[in-house]
C-alpha positions in Angstrom: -4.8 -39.5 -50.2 -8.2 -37.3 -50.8 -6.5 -34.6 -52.2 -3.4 -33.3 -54.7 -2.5 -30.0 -56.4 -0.7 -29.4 -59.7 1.1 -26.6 -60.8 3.3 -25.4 -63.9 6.6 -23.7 -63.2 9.5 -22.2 -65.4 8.7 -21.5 -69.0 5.6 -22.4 -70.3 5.9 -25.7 -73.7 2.8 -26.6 -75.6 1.3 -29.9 -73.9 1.4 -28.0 -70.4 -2.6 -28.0 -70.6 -3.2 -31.6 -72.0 -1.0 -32.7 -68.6 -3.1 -30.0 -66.8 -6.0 -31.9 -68.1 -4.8 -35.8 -67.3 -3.8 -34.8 -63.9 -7.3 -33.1 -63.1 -9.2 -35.6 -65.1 -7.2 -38.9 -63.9 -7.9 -37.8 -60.3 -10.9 -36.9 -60.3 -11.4 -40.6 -61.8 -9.7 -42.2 -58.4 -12.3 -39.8 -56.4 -9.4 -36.9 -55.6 -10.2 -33.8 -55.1 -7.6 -31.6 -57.2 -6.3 -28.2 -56.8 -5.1 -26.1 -59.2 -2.2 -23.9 -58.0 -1.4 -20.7 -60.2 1.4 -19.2 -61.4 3.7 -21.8 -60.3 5.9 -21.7 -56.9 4.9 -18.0 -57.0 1.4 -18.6 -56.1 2.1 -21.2 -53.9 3.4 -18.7 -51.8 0.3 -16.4 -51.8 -2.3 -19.0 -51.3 -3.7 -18.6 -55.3 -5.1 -22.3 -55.1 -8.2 -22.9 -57.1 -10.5 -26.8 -56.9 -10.6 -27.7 -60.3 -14.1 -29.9 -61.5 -14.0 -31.8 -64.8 -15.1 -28.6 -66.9 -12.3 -26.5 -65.5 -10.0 -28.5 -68.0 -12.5 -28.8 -70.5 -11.6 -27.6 -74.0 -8.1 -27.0 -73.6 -5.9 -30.1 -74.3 -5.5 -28.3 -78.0 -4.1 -24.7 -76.4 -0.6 -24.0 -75.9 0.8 -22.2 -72.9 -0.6 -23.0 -69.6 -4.0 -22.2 -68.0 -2.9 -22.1 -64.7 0.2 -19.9 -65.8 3.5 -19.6 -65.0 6.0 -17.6 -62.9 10.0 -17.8 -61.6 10.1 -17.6 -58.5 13.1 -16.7 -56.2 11.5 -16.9 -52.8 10.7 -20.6 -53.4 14.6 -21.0 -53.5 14.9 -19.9 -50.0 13.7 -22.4 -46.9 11.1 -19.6 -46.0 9.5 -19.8 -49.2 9.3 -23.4 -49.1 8.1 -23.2 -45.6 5.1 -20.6 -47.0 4.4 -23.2 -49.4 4.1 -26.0 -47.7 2.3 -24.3 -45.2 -0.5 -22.9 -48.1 -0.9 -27.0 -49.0 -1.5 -27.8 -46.1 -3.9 -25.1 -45.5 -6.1 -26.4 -48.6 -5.9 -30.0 -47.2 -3.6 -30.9 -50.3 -1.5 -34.1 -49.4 0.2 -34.7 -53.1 2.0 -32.2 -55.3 2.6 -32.6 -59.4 5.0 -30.3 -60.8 4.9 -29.9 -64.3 8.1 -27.6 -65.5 11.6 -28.1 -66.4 15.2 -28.2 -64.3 14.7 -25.3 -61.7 10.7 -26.7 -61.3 12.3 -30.1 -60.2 14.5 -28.4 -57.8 11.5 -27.0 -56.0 9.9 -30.3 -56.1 12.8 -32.3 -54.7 13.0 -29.5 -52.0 9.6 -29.7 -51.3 10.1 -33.8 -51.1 12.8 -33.3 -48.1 10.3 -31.3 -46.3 8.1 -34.5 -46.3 5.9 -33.2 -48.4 5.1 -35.8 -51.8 5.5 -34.4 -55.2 5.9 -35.9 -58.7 7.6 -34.0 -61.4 6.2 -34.0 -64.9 9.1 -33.1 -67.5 7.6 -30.0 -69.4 9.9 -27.8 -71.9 10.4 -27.3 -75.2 14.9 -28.0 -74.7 14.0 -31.5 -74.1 16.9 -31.2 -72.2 15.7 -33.5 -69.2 17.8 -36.6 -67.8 15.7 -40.1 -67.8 13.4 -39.2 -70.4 13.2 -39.6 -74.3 11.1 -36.7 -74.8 9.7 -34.2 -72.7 6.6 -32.3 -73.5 6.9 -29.4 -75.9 9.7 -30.5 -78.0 7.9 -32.0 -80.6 5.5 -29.0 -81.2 8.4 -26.7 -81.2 10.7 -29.1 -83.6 7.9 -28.7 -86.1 7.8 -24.9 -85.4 11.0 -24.3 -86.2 11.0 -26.4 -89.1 8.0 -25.1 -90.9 10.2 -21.5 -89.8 13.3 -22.9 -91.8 11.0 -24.1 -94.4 9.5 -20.3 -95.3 13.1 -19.2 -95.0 14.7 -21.7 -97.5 12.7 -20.3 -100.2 13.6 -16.8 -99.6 17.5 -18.4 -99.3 17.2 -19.5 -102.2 15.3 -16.8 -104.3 18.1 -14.2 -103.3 21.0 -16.4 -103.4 21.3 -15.7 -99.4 23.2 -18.1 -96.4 20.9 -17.9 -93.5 22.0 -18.1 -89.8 19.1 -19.4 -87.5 19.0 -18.7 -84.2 17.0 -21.2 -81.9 16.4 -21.8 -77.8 18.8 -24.1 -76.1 21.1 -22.7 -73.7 22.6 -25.9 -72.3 21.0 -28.3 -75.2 21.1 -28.5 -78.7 18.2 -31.2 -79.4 16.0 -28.3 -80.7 19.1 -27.3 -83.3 20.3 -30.4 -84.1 16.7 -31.8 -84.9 15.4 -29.0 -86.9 18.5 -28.5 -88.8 18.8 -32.5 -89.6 15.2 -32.2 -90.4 15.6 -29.5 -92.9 18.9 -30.7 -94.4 21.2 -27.1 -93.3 25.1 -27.5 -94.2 25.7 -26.3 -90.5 24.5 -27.0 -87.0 26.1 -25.3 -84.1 25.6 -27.1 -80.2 26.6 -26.3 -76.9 27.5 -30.2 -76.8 29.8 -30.0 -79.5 33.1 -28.1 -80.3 32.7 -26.7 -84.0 35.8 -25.1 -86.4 34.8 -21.7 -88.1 37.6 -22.3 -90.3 35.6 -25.8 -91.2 32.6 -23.5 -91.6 33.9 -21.4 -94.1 35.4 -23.8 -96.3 32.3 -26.4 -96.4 30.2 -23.1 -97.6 33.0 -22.2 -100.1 32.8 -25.8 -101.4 29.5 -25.4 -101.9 29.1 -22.1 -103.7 32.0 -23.8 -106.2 29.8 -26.3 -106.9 27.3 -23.5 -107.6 25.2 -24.0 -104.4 23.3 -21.0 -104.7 21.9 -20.9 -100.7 22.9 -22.0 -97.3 21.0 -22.8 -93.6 23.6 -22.9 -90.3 21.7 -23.5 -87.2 22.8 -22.0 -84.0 21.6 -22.9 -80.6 21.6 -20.2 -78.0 23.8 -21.6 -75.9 26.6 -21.4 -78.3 26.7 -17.8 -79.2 25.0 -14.6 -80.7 23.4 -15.5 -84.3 24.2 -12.2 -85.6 27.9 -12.5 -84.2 28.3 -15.2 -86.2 26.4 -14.1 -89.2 28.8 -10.7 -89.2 32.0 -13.2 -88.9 30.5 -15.6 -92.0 30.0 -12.8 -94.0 33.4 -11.1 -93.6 35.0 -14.8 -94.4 33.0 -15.6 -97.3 31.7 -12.3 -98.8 28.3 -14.0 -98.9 25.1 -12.0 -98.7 24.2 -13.4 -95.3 21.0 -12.7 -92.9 20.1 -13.3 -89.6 16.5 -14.8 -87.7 16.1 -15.1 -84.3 13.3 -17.1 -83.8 13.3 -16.6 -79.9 9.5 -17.5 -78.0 7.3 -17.9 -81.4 9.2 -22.0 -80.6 7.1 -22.0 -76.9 3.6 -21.0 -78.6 1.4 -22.6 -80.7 -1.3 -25.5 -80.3 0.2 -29.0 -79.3 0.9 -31.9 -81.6 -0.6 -35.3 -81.2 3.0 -36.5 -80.0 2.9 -33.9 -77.3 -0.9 -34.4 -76.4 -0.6 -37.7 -76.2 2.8 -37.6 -74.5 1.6 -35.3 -71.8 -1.4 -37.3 -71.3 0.0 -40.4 -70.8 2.7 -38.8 -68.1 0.3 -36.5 -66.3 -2.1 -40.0 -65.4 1.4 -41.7 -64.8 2.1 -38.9 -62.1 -1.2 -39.3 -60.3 -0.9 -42.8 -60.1 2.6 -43.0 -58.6 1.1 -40.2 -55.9 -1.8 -42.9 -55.3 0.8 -45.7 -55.6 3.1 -43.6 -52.3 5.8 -42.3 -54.6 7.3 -39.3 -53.8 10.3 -37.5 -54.8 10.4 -39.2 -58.6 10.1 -37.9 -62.0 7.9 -39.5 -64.9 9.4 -40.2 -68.3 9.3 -42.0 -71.4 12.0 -44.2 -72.8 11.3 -46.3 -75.6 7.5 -45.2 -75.4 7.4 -47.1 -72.1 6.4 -45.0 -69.3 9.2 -44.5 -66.4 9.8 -42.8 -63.3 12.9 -42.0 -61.8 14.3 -40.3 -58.3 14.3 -36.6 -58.7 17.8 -36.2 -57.1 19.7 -38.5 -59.5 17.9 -37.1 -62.4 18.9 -33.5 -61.2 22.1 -34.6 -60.7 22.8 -36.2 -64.5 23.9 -33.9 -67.1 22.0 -33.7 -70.7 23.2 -36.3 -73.2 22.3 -35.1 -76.8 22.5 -37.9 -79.6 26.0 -37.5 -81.2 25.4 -39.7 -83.5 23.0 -38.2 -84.9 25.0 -35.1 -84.9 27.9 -36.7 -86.8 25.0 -38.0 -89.4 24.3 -34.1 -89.8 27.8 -33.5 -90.6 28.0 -36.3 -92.8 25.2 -35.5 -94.9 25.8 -31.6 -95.3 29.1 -32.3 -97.9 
């Protein structure tokens, strides 16, 4: 193998350009050539391939989002569009594909793997919602995001007397609610994993404004509902003074922490040495801070398991 190409699909997570960076830099090591594909399957399709040298990652494993950006792409769904891809890699002379990008970029690598073509997927979004790893990258630097979010709130909570509803990503997982809110100690945390009891909602907040609790923080994932729905229905139970924050994409921005650069280092080099090693058709991960790779079709075909454990421990400590 003389040549590879990485790319970054789906919605963009801080660490995207410290894997950017180990994929470029760890190939160029082994004497690749590597290509840098632009806005994900999208420019695939159209050819927007780019050699990358050792300064074309220089000064960036500290930036959030993604240099080479990113793009949804509905073509690539279609045999066609994987056809046109394929077609483009071959064009450049690229013989190895790294796919850095959540569920629906892992589709378009395992499609890509059926064609006969190798590609690695790197596990990149802040829902750390992805099968066969601990972590994937972005999670961390968005945990801490929302927290230091909750953190400003709380005092505002607390200086009017308020109950806060936070709103956070996670369609399908709650890792990014459950964290945050077990972080930052709030009475309620709503999941998509979990089944939840308004009327249990009510009365732990009534409990606590008898014991003259003057504020409260109830964590909402996405995936379980509108925040201001359930603000409106807390606040007609209760007769609390109750606001709503969405924090929506300020979670995806924002420069990397050390977990994530380090994190999206070490799989990035992991997915260029299991290209060199023949592997194809795998994801990289990390469990129990040892590096991992499993087949992309039995990761795609596991559901997300969130920690309920550590969910009941939420409950437990927000009496």
């Amino acid at each position: 193998m003389k040549r590879i190409g990485v790319l970054t699909s789906g919605g963009d997570s801080p660490g995207m350009n410290a894997a950017i960076r180990a994929v470029v830099r760890k190939g160029i090591y082994h004497d690749l050539e590597v290509y840098g594909i632009k806005y994900g399957y999208s420019g695939l399709i159209a050819g927007d391939i780019h050699k990358m040298e050792l300064g074309s990652v220089g000064d960036i494993i500290h930036r959030g989002g993604t240099m080479l950006y990113t793009a949804r792409c509905e073509e690539f769904k279609t045999l066609e569009g994987q056809q046109k891809g394929i077609e483009q890699l071959k064009k450049f002379g690229i013989e190895g594909l790294v796919v850095i990008g959540g569920d629906g970029s892992f589709q378009g690598a395992k499609k890509l793997t059926e064609h006969g073509f190798p590609t690695i997927g790197v596990p990149g979004t802040i829902d750390n919602d992805i099968p066969g790893t601990d972590f994937t990258i972005g999670f961390d630097t968005a945990l801490n995001t929302v927290i230091d979010a909750i953190d400003k709130i709380r005092d505002t909570a607390t200086s009017h007397e308020r109950t806060y509803v936070i709103e956070v990503m996670g369609r399908h997982a709650g890792d990014l609610a459950l964290w945050s809110g077990l972080a930052d100690g709030a009475e309620t945390i709503l999941i998509p994993e979990a089944d939840f009891d308004m009327d249990q909602i009510v009365s732990r907040l009534n409990r606590g404004q008898e014991r003259g609790k003057k504020h409260s923080i109830i964590m909402v994932a996405e995936g379980v509902g509108n925040g201001f729905d359930f603000g409106k229905r807390i606040s007609e139970a209760t007769n609390m003074e109750t606001r709503v924050t969405v924090l929506g994409h300020i979670q995806r921005g924002g420069s990397p922490t050390g977990f994530d650069r380090v994190l999206a280092s070490r799989l990035g080099a992991k997915a260029v040495d299991l290209l060199l090693a023949g592997e194809a058709g795998v994801t990289v991960g990390i469990q129990n801070n040892k590096l991992v790779h499993h087949d992309i079709e039995e990761i795609l075909s596991q559901n997300h398991q969130i920690d309920l454990d550590m969910y009941k421990l939420s409950q437990e400590l927000s009496i």
